[in-house]
C-alpha positions in Angstrom: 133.5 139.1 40.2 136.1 138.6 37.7 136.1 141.2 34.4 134.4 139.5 31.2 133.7 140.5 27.9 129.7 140.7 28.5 130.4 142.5 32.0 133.2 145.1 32.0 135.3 146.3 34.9 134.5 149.7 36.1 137.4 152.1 36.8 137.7 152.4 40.4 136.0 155.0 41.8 132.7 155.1 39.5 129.6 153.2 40.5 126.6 151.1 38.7 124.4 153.6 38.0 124.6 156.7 35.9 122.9 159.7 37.1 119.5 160.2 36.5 118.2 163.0 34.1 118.0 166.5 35.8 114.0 166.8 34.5 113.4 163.6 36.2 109.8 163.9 38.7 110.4 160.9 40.4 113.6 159.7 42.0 114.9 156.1 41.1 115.9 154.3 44.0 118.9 153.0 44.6 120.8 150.3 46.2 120.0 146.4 47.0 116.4 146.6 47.8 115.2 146.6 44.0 117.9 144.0 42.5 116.9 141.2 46.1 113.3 142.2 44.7 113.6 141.3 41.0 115.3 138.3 42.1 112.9 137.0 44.3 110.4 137.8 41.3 112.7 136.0 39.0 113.4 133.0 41.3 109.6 132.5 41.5 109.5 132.5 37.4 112.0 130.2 37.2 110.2 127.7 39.7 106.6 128.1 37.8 108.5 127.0 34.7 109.1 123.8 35.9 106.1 123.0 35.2 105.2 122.9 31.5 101.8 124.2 30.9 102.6 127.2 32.9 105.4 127.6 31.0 104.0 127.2 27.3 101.0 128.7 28.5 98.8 126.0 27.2 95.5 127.0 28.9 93.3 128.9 26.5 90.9 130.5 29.3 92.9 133.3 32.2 90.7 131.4 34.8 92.2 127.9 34.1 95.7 129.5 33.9 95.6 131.2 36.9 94.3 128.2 38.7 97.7 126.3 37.3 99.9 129.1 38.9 97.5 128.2 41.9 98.3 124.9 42.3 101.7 125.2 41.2 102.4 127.5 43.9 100.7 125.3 46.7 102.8 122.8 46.0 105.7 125.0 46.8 103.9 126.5 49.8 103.4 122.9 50.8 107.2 121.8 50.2 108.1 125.2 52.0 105.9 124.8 55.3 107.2 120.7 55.8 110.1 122.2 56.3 110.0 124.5 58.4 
């Protein structure tokens, strides 16, 4: 990855993350695991946007929105199990 203005080069040496504070109860985790987790979340965002009254949020009632994200994501499922 290539130094930009929005994403700075770090001196060698130093890492991503800054140390957490010393009062701190529970430890943060660190490593790959939570970024491949936020982007599979993200991904799955980004593929329910597609389709517009998910993404607007159109549906007045939870119920009728929830059964949008339903039969957004069996379409997917669908998509995902022809071709395996």
């Amino acid at each position: 990855m290539t130094p930009t203005p929005c994403v700075p080069a770090l001196p060698s040496g130093r890492s991503k993350w800054s140390p957490g504070r010393s009062n701190r109860h529970v430890t943060i985790e660190k490593g790959q695991t939570p970024y491949k987790q936020r982007y599979r979340i993200e991904r799955m965002f980004g593929h329910l946007k597609v389709n517009r009254t998910i993404f607007k949020r159109c549906d007045q009632l939870a119920n009728s929105f929830l059964g949008m994200v339903h039969l957004a994501t069996t379409g997917y499922w669908l998509k995902f199990v022809s071709a395996a």
